[in-house]
PDB file of N, CA, C and O in Angstrom:
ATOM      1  N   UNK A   1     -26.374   5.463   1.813  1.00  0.00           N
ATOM      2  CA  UNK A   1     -26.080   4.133   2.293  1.00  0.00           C
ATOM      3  C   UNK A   1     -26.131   4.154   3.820  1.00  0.00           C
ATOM      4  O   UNK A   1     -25.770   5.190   4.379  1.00  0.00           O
ATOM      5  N   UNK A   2     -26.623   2.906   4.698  1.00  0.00           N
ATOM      6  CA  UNK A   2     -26.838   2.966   5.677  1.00  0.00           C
ATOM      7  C   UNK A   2     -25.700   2.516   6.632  1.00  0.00           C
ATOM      8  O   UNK A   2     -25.203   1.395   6.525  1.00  0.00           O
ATOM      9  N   UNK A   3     -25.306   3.396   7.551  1.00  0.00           N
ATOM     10  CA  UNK A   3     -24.265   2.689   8.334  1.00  0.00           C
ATOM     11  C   UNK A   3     -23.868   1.576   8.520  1.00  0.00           C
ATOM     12  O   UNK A   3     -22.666   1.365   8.356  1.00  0.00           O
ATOM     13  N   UNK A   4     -24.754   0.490   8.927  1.00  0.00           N
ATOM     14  CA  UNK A   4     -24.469  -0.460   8.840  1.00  0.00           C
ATOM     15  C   UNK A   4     -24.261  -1.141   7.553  1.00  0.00           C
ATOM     16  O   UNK A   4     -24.050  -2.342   7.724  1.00  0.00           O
ATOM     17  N   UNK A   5     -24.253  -0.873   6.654  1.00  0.00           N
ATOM     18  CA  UNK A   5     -24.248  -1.452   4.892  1.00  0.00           C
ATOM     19  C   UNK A   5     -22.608  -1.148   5.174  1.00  0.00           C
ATOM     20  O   UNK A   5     -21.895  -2.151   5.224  1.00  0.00           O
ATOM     21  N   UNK A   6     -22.067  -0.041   5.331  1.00  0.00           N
ATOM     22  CA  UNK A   6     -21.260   0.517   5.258  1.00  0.00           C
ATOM     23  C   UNK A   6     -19.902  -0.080   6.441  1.00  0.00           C
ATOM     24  O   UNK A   6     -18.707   0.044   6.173  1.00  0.00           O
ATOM     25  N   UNK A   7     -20.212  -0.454   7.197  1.00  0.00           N
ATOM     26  CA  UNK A   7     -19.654  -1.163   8.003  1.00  0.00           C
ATOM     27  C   UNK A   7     -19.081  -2.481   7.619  1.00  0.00           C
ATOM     28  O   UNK A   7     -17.899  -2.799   7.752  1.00  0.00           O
ATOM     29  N   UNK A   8     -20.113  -3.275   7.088  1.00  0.00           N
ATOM     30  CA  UNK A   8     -20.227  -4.560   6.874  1.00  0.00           C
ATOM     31  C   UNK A   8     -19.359  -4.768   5.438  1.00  0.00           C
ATOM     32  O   UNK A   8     -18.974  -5.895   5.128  1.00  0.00           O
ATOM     33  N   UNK A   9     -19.081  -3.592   4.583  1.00  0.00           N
ATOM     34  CA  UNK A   9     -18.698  -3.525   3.310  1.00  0.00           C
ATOM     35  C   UNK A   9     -17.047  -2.868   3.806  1.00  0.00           C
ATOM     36  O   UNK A   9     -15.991  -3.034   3.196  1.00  0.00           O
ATOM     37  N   UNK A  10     -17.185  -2.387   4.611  1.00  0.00           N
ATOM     38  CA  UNK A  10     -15.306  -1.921   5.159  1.00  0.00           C
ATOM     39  C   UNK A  10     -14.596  -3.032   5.859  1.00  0.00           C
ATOM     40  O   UNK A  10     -13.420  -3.355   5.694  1.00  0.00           O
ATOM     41  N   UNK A  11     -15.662  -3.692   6.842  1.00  0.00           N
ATOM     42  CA  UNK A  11     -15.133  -4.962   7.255  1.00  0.00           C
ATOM     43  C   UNK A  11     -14.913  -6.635   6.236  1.00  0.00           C
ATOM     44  O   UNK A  11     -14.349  -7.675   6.577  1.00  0.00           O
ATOM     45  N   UNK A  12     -15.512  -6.332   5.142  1.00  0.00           N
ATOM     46  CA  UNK A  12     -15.266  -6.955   4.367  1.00  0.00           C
ATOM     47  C   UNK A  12     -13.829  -6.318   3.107  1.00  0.00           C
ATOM     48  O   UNK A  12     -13.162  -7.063   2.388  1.00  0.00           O
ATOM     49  N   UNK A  13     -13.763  -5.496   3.151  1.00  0.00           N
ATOM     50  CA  UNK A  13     -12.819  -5.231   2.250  1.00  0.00           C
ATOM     51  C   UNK A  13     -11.270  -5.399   2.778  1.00  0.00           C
ATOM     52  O   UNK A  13     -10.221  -5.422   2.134  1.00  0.00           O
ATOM     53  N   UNK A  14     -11.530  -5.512   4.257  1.00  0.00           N
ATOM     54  CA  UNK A  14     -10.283  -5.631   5.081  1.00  0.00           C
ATOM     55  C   UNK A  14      -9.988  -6.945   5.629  1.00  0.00           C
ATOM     56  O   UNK A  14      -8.908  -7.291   6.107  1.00  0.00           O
ATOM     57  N   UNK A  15     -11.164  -7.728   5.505  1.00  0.00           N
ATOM     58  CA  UNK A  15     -11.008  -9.256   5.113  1.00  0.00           C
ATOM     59  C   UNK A  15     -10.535  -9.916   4.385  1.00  0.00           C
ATOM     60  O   UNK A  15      -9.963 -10.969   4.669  1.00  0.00           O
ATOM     61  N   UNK A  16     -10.708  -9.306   2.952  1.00  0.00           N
ATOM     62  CA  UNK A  16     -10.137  -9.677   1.838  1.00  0.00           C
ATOM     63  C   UNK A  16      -8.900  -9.171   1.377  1.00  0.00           C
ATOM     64  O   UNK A  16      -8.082  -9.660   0.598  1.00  0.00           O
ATOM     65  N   UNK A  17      -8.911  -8.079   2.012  1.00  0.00           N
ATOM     66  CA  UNK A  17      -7.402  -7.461   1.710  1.00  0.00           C
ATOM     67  C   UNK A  17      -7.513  -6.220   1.235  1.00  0.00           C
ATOM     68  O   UNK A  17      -8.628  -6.072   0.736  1.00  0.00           O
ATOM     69  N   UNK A  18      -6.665  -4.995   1.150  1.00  0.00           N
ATOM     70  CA  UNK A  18      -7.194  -3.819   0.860  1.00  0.00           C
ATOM     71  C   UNK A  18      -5.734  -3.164   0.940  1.00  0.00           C
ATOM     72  O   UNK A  18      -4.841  -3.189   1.786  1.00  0.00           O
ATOM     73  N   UNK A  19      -5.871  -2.633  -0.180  1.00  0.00           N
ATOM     74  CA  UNK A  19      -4.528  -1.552  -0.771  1.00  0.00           C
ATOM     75  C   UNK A  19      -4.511  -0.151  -0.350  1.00  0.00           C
ATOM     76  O   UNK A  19      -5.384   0.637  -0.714  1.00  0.00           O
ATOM     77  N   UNK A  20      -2.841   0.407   0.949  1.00  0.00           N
ATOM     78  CA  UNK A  20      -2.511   1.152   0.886  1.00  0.00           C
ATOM     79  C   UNK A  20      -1.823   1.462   0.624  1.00  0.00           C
ATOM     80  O   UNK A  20      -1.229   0.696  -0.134  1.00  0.00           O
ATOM     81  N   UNK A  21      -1.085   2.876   0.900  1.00  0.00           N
ATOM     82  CA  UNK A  21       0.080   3.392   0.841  1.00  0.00           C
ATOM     83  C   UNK A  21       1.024   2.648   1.904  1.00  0.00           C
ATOM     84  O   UNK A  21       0.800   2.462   3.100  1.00  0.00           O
ATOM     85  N   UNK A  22       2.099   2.289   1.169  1.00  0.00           N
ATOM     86  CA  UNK A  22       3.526   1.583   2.319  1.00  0.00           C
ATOM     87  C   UNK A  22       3.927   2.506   3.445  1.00  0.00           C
ATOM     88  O   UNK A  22       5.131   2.720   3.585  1.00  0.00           O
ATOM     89  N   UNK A  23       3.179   3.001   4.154  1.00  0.00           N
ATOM     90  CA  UNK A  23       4.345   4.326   5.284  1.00  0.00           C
ATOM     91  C   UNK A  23       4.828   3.605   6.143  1.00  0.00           C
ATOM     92  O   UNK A  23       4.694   4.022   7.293  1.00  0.00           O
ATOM     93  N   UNK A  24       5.631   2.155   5.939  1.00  0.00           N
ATOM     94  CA  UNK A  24       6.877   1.740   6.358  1.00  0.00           C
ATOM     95  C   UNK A  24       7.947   2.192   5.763  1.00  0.00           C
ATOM     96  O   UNK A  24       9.009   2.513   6.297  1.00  0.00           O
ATOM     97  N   UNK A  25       7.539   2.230   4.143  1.00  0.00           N
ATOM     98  CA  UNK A  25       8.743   2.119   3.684  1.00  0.00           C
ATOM     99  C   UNK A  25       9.314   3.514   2.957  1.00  0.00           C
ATOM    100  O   UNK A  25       8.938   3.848   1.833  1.00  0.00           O
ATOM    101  N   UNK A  26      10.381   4.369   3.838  1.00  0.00           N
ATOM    102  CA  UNK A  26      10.811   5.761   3.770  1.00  0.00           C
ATOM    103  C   UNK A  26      10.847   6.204   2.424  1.00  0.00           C
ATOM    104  O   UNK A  26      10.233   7.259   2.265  1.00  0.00           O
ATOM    105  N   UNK A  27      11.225   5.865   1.689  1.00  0.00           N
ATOM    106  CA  UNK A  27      10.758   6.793   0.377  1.00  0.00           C
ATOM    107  C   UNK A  27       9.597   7.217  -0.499  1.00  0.00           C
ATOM    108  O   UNK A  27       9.553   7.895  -1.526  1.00  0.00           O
ATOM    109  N   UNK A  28       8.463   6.469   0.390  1.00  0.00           N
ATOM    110  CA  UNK A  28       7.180   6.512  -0.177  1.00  0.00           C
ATOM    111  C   UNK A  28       6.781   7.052   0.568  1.00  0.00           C
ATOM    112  O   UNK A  28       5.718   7.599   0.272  1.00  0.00           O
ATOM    113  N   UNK A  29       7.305   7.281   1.989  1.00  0.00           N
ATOM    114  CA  UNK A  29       6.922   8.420   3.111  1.00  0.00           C
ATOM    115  C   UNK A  29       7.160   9.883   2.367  1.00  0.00           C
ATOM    116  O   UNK A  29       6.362  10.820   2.336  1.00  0.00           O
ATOM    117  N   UNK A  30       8.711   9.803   1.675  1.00  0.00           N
ATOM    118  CA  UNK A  30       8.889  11.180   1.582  1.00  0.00           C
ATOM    119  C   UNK A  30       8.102  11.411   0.211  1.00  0.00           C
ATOM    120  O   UNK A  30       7.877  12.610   0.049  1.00  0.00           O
ATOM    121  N   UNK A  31       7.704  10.747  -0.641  1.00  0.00           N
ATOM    122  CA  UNK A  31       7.031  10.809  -1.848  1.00  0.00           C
ATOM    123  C   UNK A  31       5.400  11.374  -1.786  1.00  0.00           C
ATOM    124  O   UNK A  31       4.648  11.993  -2.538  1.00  0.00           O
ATOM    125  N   UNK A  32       5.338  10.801  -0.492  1.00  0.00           N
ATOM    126  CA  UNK A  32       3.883  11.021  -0.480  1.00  0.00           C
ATOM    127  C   UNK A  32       3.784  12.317   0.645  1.00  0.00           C
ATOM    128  O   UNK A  32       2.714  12.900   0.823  1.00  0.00           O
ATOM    129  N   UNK A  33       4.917  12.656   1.311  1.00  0.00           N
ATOM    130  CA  UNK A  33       4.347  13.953   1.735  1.00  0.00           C
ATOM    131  C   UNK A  33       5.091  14.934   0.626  1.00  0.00           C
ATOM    132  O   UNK A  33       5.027  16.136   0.885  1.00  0.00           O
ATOM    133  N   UNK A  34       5.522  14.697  -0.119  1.00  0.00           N
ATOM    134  CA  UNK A  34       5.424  15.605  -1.416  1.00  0.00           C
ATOM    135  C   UNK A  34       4.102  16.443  -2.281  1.00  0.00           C
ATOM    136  O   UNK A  34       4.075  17.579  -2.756  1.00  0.00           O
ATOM    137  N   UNK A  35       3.052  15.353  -2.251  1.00  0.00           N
ATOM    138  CA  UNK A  35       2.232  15.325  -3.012  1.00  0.00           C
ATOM    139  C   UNK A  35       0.868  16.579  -2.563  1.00  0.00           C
ATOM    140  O   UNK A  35       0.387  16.584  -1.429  1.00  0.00           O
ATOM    141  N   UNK A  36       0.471  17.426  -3.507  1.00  0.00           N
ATOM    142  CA  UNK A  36      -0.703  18.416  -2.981  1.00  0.00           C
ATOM    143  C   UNK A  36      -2.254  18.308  -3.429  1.00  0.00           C
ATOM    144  O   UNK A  36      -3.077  19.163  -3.758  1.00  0.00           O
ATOM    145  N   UNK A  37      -2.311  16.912  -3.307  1.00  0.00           N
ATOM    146  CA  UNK A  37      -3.342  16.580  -3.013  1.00  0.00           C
ATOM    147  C   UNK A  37      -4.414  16.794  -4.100  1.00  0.00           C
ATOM    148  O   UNK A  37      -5.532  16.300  -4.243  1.00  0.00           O
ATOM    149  N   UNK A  38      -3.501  17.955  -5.034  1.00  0.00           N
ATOM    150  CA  UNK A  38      -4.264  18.141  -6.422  1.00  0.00           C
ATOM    151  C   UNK A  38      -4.664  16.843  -7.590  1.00  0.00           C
ATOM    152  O   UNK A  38      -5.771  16.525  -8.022  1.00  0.00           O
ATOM    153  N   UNK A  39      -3.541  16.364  -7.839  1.00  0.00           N
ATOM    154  CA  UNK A  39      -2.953  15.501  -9.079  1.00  0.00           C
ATOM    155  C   UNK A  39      -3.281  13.904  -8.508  1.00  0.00           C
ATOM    156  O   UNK A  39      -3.044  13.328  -7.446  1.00  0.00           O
ATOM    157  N   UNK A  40      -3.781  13.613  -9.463  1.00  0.00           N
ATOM    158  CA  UNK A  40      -4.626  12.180  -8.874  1.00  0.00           C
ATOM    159  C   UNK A  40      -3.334  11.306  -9.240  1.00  0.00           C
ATOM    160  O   UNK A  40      -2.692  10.517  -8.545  1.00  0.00           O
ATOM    161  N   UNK A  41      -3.213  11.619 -10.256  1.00  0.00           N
ATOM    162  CA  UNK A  41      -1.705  10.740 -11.165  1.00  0.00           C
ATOM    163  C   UNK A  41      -0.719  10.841 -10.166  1.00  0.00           C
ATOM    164  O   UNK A  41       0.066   9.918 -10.381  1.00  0.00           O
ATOM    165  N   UNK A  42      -0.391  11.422  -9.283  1.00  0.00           N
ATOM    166  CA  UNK A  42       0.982  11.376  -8.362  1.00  0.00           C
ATOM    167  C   UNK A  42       0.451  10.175  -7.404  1.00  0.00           C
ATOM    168  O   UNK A  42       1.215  10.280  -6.444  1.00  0.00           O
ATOM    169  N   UNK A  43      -0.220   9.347  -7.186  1.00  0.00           N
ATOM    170  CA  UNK A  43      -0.980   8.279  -6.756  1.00  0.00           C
ATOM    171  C   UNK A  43       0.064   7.089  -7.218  1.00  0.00           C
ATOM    172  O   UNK A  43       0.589   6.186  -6.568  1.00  0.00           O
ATOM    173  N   UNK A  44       0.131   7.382  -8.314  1.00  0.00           N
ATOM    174  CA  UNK A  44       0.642   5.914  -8.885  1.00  0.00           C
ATOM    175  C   UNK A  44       2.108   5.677  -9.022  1.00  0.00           C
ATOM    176  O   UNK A  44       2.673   4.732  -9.571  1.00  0.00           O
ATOM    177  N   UNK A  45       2.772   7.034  -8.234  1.00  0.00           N
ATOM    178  CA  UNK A  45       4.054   7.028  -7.948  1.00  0.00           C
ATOM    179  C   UNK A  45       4.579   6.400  -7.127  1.00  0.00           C
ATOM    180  O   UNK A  45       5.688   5.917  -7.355  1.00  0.00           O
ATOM    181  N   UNK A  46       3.862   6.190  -5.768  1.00  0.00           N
ATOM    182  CA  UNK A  46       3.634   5.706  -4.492  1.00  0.00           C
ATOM    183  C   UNK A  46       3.737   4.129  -4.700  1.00  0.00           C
ATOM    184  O   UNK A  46       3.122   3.591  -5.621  1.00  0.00           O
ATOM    185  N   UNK A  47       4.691   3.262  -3.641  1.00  0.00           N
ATOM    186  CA  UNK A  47       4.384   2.000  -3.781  1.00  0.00           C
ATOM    187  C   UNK A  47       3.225   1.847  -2.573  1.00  0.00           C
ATOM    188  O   UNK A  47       3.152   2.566  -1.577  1.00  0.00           O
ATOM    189  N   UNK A  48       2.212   0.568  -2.964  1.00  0.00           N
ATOM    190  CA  UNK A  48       1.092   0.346  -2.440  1.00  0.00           C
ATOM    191  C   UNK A  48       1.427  -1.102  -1.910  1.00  0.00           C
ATOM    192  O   UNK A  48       2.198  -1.904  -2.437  1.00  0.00           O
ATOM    193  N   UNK A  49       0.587  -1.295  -0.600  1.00  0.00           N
ATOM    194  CA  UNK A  49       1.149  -2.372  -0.094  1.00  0.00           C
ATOM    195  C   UNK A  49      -0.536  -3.443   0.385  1.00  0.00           C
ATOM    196  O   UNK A  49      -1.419  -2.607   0.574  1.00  0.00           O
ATOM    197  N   UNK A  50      -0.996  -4.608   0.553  1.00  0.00           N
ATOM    198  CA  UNK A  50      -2.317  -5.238   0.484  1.00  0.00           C
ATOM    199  C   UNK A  50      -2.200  -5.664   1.955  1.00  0.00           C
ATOM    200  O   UNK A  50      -1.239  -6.272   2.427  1.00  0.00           O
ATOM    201  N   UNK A  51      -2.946  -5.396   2.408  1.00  0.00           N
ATOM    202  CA  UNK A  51      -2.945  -5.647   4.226  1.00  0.00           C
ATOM    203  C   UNK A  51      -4.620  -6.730   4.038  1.00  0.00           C
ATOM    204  O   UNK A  51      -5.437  -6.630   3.122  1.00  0.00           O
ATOM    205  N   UNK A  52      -4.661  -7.421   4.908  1.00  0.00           N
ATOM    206  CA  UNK A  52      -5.764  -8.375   5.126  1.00  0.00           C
ATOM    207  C   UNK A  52      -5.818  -8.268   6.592  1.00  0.00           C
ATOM    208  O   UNK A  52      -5.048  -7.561   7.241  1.00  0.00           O
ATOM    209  N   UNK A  53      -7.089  -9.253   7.270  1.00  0.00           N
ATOM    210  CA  UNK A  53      -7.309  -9.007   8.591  1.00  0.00           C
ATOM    211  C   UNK A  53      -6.628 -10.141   9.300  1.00  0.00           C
ATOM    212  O   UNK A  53      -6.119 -10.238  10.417  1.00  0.00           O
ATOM    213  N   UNK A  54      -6.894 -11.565   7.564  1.00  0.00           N
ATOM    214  CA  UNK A  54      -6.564 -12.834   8.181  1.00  0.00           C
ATOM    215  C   UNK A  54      -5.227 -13.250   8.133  1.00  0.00           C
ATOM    216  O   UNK A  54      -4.991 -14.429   8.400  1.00  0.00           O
ATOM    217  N   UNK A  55      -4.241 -12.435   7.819  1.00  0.00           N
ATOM    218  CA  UNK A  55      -3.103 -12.948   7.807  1.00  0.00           C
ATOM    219  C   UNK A  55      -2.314 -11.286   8.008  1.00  0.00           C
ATOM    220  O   UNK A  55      -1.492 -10.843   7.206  1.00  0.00           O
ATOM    221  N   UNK A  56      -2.935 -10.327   9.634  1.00  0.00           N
ATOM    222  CA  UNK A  56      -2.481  -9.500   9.657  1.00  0.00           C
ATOM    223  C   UNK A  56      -0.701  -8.912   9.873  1.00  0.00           C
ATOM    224  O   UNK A  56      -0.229  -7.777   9.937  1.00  0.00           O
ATOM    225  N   UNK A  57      -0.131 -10.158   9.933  1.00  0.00           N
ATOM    226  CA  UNK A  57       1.812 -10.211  10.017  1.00  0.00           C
ATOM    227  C   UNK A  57       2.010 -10.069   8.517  1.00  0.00           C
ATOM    228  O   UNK A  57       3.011  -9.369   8.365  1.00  0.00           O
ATOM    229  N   UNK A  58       1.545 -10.391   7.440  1.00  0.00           N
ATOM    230  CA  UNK A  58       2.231 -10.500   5.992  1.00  0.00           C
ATOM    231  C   UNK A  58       1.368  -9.503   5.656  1.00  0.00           C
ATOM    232  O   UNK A  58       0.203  -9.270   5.977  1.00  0.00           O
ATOM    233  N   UNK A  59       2.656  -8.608   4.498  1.00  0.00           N
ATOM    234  CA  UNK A  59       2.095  -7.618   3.750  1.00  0.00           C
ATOM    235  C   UNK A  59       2.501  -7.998   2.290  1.00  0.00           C
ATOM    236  O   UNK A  59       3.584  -8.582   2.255  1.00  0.00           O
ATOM    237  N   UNK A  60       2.081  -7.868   1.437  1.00  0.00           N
ATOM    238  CA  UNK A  60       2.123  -8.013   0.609  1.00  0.00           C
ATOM    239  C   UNK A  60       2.230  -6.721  -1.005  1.00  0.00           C
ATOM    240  O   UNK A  60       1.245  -6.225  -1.553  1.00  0.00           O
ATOM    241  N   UNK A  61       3.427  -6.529  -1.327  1.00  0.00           N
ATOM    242  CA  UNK A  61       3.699  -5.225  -2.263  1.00  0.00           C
ATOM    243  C   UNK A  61       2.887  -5.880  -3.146  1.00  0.00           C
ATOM    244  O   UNK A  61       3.046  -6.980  -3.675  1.00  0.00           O
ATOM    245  N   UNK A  62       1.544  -4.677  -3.300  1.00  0.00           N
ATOM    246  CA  UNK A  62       0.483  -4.644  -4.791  1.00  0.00           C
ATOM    247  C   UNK A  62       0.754  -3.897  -5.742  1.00  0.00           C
ATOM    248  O   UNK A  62       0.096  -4.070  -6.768  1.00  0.00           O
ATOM    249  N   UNK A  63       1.643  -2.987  -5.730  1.00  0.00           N
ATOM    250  CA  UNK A  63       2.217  -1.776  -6.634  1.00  0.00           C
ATOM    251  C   UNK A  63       3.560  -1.230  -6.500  1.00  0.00           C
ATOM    252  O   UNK A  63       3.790  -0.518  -5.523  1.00  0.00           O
ATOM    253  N   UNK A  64       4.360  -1.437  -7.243  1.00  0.00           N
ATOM    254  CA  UNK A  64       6.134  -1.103  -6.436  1.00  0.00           C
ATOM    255  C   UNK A  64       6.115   0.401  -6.885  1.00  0.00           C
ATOM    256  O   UNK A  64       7.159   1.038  -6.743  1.00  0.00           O
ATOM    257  N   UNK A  65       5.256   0.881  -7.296  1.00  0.00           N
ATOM    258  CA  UNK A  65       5.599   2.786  -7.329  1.00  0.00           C
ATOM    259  C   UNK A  65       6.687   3.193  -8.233  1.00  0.00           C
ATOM    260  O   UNK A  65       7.788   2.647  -8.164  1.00  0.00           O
ATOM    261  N   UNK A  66       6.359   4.379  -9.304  1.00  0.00           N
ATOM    262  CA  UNK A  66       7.100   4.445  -9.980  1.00  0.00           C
ATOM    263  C   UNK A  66       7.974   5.818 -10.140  1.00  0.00           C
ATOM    264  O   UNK A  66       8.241   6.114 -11.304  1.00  0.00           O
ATOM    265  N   UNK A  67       8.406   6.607  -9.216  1.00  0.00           N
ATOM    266  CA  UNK A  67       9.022   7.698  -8.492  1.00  0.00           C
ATOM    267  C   UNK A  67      10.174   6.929  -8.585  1.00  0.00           C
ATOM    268  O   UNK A  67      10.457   5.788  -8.222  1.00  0.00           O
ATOM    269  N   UNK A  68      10.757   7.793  -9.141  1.00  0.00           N
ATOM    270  CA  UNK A  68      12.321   7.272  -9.492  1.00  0.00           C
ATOM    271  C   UNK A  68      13.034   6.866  -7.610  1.00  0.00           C
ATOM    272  O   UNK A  68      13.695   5.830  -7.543  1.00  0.00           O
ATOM    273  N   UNK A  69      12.886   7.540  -6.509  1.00  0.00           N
ATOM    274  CA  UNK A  69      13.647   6.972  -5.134  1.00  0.00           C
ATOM    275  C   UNK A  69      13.413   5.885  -4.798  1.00  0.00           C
ATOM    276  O   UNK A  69      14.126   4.994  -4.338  1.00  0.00           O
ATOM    277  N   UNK A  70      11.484   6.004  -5.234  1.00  0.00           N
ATOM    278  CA  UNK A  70      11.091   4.337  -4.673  1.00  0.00           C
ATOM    279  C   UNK A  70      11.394   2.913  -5.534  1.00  0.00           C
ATOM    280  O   UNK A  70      11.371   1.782  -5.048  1.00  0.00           O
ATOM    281  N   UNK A  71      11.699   3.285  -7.012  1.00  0.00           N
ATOM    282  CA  UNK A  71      12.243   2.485  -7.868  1.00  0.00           C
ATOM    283  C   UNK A  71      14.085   1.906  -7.457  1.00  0.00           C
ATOM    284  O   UNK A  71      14.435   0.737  -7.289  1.00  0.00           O
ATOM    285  N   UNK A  72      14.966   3.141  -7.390  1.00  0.00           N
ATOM    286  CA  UNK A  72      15.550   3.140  -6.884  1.00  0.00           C
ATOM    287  C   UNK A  72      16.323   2.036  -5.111  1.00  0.00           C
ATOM    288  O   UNK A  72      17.302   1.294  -5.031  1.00  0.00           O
ATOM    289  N   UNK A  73      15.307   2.460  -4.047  1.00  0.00           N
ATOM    290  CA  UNK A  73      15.665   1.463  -3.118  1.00  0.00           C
ATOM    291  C   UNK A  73      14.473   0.253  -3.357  1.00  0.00           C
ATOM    292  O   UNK A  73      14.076  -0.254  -2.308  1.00  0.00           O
ATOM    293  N   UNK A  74      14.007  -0.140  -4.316  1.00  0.00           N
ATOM    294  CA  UNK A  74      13.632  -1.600  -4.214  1.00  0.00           C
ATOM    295  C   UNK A  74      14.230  -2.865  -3.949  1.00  0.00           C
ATOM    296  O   UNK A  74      13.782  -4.002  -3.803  1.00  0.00           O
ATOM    297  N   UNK A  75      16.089  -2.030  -3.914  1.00  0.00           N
ATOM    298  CA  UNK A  75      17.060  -3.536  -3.515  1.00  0.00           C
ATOM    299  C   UNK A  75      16.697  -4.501  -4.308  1.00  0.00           C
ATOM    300  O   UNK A  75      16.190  -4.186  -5.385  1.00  0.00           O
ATOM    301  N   UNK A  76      16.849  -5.751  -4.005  1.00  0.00           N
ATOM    302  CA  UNK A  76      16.282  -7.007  -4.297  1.00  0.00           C
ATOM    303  C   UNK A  76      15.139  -8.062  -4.036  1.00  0.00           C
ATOM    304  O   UNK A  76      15.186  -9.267  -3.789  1.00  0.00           O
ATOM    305  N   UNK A  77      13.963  -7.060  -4.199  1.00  0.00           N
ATOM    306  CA  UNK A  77      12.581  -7.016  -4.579  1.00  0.00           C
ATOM    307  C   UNK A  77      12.806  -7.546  -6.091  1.00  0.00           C
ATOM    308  O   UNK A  77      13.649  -7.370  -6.971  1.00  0.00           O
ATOM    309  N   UNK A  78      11.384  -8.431  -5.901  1.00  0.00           N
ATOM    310  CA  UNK A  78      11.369  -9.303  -6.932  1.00  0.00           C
ATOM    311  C   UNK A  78      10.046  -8.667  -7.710  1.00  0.00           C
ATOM    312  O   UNK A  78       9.685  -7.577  -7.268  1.00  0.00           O
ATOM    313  N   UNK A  79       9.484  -9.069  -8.519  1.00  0.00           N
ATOM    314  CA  UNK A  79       8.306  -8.840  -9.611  1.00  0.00           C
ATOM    315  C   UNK A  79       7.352  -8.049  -8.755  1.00  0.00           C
ATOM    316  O   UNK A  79       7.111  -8.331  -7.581  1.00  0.00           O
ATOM    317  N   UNK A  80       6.747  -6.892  -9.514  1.00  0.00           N
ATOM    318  CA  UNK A  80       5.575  -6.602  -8.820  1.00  0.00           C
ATOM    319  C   UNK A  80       4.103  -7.162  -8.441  1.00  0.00           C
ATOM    320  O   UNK A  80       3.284  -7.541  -9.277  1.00  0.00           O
ATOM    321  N   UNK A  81       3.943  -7.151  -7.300  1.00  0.00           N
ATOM    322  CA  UNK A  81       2.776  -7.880  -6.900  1.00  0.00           C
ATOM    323  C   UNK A  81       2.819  -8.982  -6.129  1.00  0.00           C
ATOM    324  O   UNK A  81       1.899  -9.321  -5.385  1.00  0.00           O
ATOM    325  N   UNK A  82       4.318  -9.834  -6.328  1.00  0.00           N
ATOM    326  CA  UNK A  82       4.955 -11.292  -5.732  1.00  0.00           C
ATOM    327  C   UNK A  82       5.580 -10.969  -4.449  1.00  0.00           C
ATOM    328  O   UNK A  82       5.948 -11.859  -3.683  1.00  0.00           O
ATOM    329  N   UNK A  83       5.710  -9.717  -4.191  1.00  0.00           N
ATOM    330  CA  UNK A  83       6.924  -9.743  -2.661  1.00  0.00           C
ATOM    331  C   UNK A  83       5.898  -9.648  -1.058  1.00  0.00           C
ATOM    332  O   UNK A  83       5.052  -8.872  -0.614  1.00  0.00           O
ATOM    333  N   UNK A  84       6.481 -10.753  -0.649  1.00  0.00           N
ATOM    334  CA  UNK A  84       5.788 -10.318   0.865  1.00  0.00           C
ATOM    335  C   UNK A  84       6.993 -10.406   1.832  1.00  0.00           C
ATOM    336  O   UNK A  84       8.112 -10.888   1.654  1.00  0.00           O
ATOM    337  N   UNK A  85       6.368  -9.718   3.051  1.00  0.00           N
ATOM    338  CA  UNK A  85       7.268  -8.910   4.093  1.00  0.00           C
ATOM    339  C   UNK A  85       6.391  -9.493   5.138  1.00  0.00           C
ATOM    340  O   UNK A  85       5.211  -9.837   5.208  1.00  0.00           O
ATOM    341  N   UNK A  86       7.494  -9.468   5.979  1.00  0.00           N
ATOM    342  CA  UNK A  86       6.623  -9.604   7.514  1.00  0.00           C
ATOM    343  C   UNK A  86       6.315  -8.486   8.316  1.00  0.00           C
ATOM    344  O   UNK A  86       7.373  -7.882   8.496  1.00  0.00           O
ATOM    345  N   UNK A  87       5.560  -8.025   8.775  1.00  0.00           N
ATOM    346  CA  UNK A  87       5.174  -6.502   9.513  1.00  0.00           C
ATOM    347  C   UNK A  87       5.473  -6.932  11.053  1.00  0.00           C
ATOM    348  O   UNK A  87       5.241  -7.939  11.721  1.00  0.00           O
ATOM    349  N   UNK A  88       6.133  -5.617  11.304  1.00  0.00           N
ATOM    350  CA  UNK A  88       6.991  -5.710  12.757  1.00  0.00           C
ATOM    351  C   UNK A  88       6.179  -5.806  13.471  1.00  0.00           C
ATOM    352  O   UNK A  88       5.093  -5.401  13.055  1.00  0.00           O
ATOM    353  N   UNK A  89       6.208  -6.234  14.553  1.00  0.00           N
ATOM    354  CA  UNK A  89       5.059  -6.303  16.113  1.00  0.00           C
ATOM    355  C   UNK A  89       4.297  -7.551  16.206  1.00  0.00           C
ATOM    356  O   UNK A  89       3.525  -7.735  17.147  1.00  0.00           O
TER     357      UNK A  89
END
């Protein structure tokens, strides 16, 4: 694929929105430097969070992670997939 294909297809995926790992939120920090990089399945332990370009202040939880700490401090987090946050700065 040609660089530019490749460009145009990253800048679009970050347009639309694109799922990472939360490393705001500390227990998915410590969850995920747990992990050795072997086990694909320790992936889905992790809560995942949807970042866009056009509405780069709101994040939006796409996956609340199912590691008993990060289950644990979800507080009063609502349904998965429905919670948005405002991102600091």
């Amino acid at each position: 694929m040609k660089l530019e294909e490749i460009k145009l297809r990253e800048s679009e995926d970050y347009r639309t929105g694109m799922e990472v790992p939360d490393l705001t939120h500390p227990a998915t920090v410590e969850v995920f430097r747990g992990w050795d990089q072997k086990e694909l399945a320790y992936i889905q332990l992790l809560r995942f969070i949807r970042i866009t370009s056009v509405e780069p202040a709101v994040v939006v939880v796409s996956r609340q992670g199912k590691h008993v700490s990060i289950i644990g401090t979800s507080g009063s987090l609502g349904q998965q997939g429905n919670d948005e946050e405002m991102a600091d700065g």
